[in-house]
N, C-alpha and C positions, 0 to 999 in steps of 0.2 A: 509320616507316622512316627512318634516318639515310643521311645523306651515299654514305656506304662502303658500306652495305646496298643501299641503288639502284644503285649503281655495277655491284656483282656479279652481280646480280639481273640488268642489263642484260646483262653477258657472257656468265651462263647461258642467255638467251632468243636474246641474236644472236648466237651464235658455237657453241653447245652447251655443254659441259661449260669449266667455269671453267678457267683456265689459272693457275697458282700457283708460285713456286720458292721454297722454304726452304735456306739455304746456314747450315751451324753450324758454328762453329770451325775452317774448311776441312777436315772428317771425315766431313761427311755431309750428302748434299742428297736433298730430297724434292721431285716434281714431281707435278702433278696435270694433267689435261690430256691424257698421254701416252695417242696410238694406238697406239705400234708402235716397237721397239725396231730400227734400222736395223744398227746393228754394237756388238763391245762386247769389249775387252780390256783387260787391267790397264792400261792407260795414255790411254781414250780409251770414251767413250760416247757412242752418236748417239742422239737419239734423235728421233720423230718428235709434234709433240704439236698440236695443235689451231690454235695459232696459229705455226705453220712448226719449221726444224730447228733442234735443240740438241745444240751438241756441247760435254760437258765432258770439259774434259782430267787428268790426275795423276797419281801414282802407286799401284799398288797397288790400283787400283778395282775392287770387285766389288757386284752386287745384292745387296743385301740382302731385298728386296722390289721383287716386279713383279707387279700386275694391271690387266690391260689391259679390264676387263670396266669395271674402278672406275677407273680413266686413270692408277693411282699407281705410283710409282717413288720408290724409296730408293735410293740407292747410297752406299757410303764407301768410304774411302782416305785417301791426301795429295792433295786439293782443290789446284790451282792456275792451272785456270783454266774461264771457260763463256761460251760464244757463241751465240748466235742467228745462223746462217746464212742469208742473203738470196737467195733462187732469183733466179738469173739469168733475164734477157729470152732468148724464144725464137730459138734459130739458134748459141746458145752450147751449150756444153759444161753438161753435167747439174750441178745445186747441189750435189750432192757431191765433185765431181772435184776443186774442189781441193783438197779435204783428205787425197786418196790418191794425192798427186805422186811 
């Protein structure tokens, strides 16, 4: 087993399901990992995946594939941008709030 092969190997056992993002020619990204699709309109996807929140931004965004059985997510569009969201310390306002100002 190589380098990269342990590494993943490792994620699968302590974290559950591998956590992955493919971004190609800003048209289409593929996520693996994903439990739970939190919101979702042409201009903005959240999504929720194993190792915390993701929201990408752009225009025109729709699913192309979602199974959440298999953790995977396709979406395309105009790609222009993706974040990993940082939950806030307790006594603050919910980790999503600010992105619905």
């Amino acid at each position: 087993m190589n380098g990269r092969e342990g590494l993943e190997e490792k994620n699968r056992i302590g974290r559950g399901r591998a956590h992955t993002v493919e971004l190609i020619n800003r048209e289409s990204a593929s996520f693996t990992g994903v439990t739970d699709v939190e919101a979702f309109n042409e201009e903005e996807v959240v999504l929720l995946t194993e190792l915390g929140v993701i929201v990408l931004a752009g225009e025109g965004l729709h699913i192309v594939k979602l199974n959440l059985d298999d953790g995977v997510l396709v979406a395309e569009g105009h790609i222009v941008a993706m974040e990993y969201v940082q939950e806030q310390k307790s006594g603050k306002k919910g980790m999503l709030s600010g992105l619905f100002k």
